[in-house]
C-alpha positions as CSV (number, residue, x, y, z in Angstrom):
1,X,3.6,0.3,15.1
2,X,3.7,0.1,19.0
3,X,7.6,-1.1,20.1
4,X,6.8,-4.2,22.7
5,X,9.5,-5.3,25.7
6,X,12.9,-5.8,23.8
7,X,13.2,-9.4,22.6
8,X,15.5,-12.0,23.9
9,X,17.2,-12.2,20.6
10,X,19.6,-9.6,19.5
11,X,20.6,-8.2,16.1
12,X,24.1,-6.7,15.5
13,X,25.0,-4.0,12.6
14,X,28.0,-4.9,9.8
15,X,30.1,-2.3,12.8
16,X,29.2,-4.1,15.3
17,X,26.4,-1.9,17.4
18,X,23.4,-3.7,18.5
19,X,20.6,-3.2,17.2
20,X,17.4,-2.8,19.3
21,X,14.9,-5.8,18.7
22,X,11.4,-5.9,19.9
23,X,9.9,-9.6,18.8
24,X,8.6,-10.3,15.6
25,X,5.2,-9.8,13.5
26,X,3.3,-11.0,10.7
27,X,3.0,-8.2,8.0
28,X,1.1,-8.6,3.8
29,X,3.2,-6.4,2.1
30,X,1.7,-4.2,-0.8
31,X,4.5,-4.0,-3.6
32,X,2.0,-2.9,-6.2
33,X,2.4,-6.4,-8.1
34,X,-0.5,-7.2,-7.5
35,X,-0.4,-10.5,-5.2
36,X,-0.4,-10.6,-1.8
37,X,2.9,-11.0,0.2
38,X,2.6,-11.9,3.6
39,X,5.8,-12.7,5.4
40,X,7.0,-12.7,9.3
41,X,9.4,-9.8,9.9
42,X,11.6,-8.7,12.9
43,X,10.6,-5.5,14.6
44,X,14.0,-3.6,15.3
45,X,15.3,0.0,15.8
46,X,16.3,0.5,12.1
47,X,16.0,4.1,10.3
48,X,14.1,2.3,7.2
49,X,12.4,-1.1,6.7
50,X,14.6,-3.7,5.3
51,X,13.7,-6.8,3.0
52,X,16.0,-9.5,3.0
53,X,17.5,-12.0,0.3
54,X,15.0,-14.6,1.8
55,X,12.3,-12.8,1.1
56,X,13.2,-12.2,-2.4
57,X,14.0,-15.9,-3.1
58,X,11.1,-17.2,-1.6
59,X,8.4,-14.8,-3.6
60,X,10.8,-15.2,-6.6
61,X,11.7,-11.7,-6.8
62,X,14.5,-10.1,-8.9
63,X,16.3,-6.5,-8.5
64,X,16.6,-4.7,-12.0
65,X,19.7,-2.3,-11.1
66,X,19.9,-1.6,-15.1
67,X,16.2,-0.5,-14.9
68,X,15.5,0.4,-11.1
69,X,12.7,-1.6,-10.7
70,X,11.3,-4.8,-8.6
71,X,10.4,-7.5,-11.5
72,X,7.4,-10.9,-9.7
73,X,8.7,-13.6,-11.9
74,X,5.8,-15.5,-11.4
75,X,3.6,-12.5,-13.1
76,X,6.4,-10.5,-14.7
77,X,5.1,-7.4,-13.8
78,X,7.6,-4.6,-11.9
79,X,7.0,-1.8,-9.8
80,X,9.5,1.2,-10.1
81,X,12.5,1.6,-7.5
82,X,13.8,5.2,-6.0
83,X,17.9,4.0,-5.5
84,X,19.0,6.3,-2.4
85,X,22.9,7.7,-3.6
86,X,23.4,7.6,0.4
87,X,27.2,6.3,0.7
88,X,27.7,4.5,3.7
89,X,31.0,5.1,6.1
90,X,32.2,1.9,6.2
91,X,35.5,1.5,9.0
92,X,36.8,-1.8,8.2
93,X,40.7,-1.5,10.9
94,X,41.4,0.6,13.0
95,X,44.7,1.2,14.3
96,X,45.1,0.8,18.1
97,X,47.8,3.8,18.0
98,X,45.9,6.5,16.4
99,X,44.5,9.1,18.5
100,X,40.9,8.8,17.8
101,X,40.5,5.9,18.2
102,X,38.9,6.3,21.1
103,X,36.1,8.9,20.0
104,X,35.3,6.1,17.4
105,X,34.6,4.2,20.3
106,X,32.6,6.6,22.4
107,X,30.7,7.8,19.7
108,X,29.8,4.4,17.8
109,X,26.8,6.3,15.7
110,X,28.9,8.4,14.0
111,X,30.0,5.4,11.8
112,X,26.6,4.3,11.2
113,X,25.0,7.3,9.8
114,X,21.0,7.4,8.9
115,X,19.5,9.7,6.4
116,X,18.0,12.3,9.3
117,X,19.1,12.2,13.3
118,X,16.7,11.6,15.5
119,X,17.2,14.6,16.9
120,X,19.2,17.8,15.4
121,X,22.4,18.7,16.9
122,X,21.6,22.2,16.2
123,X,19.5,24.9,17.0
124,X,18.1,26.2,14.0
125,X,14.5,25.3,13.5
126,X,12.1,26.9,10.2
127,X,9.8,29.0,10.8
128,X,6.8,29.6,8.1
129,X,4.9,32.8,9.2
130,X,1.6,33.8,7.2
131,X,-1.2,36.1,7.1
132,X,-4.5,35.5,5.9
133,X,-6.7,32.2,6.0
134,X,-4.9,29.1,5.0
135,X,-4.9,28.5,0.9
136,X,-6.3,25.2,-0.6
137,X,-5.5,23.5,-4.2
138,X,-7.3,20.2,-5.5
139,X,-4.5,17.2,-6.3
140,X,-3.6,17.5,-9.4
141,X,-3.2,14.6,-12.4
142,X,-0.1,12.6,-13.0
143,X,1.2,11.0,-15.7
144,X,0.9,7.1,-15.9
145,X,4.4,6.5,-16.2
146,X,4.9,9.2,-13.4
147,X,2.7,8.0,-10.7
148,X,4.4,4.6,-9.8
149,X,7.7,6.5,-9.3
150,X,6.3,9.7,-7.1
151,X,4.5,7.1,-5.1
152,X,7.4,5.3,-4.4
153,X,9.2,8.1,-3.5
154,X,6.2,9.6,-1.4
155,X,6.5,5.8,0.7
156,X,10.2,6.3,1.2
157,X,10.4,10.2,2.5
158,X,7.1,8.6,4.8
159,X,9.5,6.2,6.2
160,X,12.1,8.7,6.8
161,X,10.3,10.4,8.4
162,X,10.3,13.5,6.5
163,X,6.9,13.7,5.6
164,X,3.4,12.5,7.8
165,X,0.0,11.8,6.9
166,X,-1.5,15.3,7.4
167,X,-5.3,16.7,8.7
168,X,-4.1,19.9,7.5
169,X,-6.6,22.9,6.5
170,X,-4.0,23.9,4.3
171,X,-2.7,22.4,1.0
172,X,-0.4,22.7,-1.7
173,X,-0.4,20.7,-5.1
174,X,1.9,18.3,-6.1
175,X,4.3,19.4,-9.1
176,X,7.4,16.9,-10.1
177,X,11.0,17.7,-10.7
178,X,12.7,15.4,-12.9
179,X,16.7,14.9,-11.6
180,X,20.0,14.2,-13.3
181,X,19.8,10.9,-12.6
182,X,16.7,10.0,-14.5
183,X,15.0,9.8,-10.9
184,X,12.3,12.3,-10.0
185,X,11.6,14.8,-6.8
186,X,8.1,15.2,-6.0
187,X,7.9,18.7,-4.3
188,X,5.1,21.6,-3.2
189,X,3.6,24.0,-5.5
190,X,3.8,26.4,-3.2
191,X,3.4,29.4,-5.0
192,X,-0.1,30.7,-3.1
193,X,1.5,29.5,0.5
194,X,4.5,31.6,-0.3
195,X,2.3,34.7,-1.7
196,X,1.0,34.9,2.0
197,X,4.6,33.8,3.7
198,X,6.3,36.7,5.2
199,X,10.0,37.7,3.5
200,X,12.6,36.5,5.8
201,X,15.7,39.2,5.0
202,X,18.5,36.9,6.3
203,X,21.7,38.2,4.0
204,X,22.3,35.7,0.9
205,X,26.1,36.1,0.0
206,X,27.1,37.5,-3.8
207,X,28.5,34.8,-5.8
208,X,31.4,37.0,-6.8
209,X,32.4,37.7,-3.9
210,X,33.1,33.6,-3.1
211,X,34.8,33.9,-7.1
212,X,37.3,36.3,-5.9
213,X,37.7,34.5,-2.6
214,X,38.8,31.4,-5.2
215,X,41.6,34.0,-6.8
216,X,45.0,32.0,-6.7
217,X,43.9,28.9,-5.3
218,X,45.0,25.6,-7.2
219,X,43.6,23.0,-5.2
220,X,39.8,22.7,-4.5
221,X,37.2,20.7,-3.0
222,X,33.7,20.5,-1.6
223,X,30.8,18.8,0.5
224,X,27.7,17.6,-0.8
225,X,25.5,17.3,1.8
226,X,23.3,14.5,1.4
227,X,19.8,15.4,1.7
228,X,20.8,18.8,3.2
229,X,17.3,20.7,3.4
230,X,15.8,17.9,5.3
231,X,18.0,18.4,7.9
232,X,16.5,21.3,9.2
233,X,12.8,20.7,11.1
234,X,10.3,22.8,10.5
235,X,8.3,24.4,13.6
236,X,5.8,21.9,14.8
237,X,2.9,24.8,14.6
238,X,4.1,25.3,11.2
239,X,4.6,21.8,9.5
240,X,0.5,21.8,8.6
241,X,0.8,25.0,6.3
242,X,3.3,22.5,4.3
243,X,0.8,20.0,3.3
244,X,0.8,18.6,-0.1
245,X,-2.7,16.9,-1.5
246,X,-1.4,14.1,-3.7
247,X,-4.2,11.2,-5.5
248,X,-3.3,9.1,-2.7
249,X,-3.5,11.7,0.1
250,X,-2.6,14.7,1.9
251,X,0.8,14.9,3.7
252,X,2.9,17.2,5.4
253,X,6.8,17.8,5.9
254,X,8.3,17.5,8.9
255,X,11.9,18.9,7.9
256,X,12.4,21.4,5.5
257,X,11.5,20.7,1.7
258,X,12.4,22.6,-1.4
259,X,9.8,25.7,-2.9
260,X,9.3,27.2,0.6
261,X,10.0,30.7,-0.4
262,X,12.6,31.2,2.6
263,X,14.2,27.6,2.7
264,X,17.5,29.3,1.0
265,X,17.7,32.0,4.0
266,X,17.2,29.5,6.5
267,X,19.8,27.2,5.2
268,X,21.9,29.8,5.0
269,X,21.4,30.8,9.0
270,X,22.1,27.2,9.3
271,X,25.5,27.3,7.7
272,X,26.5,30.5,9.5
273,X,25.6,28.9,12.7
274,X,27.6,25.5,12.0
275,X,30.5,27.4,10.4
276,X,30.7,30.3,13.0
277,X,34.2,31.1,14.5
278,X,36.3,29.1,11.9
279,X,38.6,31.2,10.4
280,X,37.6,30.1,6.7
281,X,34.3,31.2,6.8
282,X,32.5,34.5,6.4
């Protein structure tokens, strides 16, 4: 959607940064409940689309956070939800006396984090190097009680950005990971794209070597990066060899997904390069 002349109306985050408005437009939304719903929505600057509690009320909508799904009173039919486990920084006070506060205020995005930058603050970028002509797969079936969910999902890494509608000569099917969380990760089968990948050699490190680097220590913690393969792009000449041919089209990733047979070296690059020169690291 093209962004018009900013609007003379102006919409403000729960941290107070403005957010970028550009008028307004008149959308039918398909929920796959199968009625229309046509609503007039605000056009701002946002990192995904947002329905309000207006909206909900006024089509007679109800969240199911027991059974993550979207249940049309009128009908009662539902359509599956994907529930994001992105936890928001939230900086309710800030003391005038401590010493950053003042970065908090140069640097207002950093407390309004979005799933993937707009642009990386680093320079490693993946590389997907093949010989050969490109290799093709048909889409394969899903299960009924599958589909609704993948599809979902498909919609949400499409708003994200991580994944575009794709022209690609290349494909790869579809195959489904079921998570811990009773959600589900549609990724690549790219076993025939990876048997024509050249190795990258970048050093993996030995996982006894980080036990014996845990030898004597009594207190412990750890980062779980959110989303942390999709925060490397992949090379714009290389993002078609990605493409995944789905029932409902073919798509390509624009940041790096899982089944690529190098993503682990080129993550771990990426986490030499961020942790380089700290004395903790190796």
């Amino acid at each position: 959607m093209n962004k018009s002349p900013q609007s003379n109306f102006s919409l403000f985050a729960a941290n107070n940064i403005k957010i970028p408005a550009y008028g307004m437009v008149r959308k039918e939304l398909n929920l796959g409940l199968r009625r229309p719903f046509i609503w007039t929505f605000i056009i701002a600057d946002v990192s995904s689309p947002i329905i309000g509690a207006d909206f909900l009320k006024h089509f007679n909508l109800l969240i199911d956070l027991k059974k993550k799904r979207l249940v049309d009173v009128e009908t009662s039919l539902f359509t599956p939800c994907v529930f994001s486990n992105i936890v928001q920084s939230s900086i309710l006070t800030v003391d005038a006396n401590i010493s950053f506060k003042n970065i908090l205020s140069e640097y207002p995005d950093l407390s309004n984090p979005s799933l993937i930058s707009k642009s990386a603050l680093h320079g490693t970028v993946h590389h997907i190097i093949t010989t050969g002509p490109p290799v093709t797969a048909r889409p394969r079936r899903l299960h009924p009680k599958l589909y609704d969910a993948v599809k979902v999902e498909f919609e949400f890494l499409l708003a994200q950005g991580i994944i575009r509608p794709s022209k690609s000569p290349w494909s790869s099917p579809l195959h489904v990971v079921p998570k811990s969380d009773s959600t589900v990760r549609p990724v690549g089968d790219y076993r025939q794209l990876n048997s024509v990948t050249d190795f990258d050699s970048y050093p993996m490190p030995y996982l006894n070597d980080f036990a014996h680097a845990l030898n004597g220590k009594r207190i412990f913690s750890k980062i779980d990066i959110f989303k942390a393969f999709h925060q490397i792009p992949i090379a714009e000449c290389d993002i078609p060899k990605t493409a995944v041919t789905t029932l409902w089209g073919l798509y390509e990733y624009t940041h790096l997904c899982f089944g690529l047979v190098n993503a682990p070296q080129i993550f771990m690059r990426f986490m030499h390069e961020v942790l380089r020169g700290l004395p903790f690291s190796s």
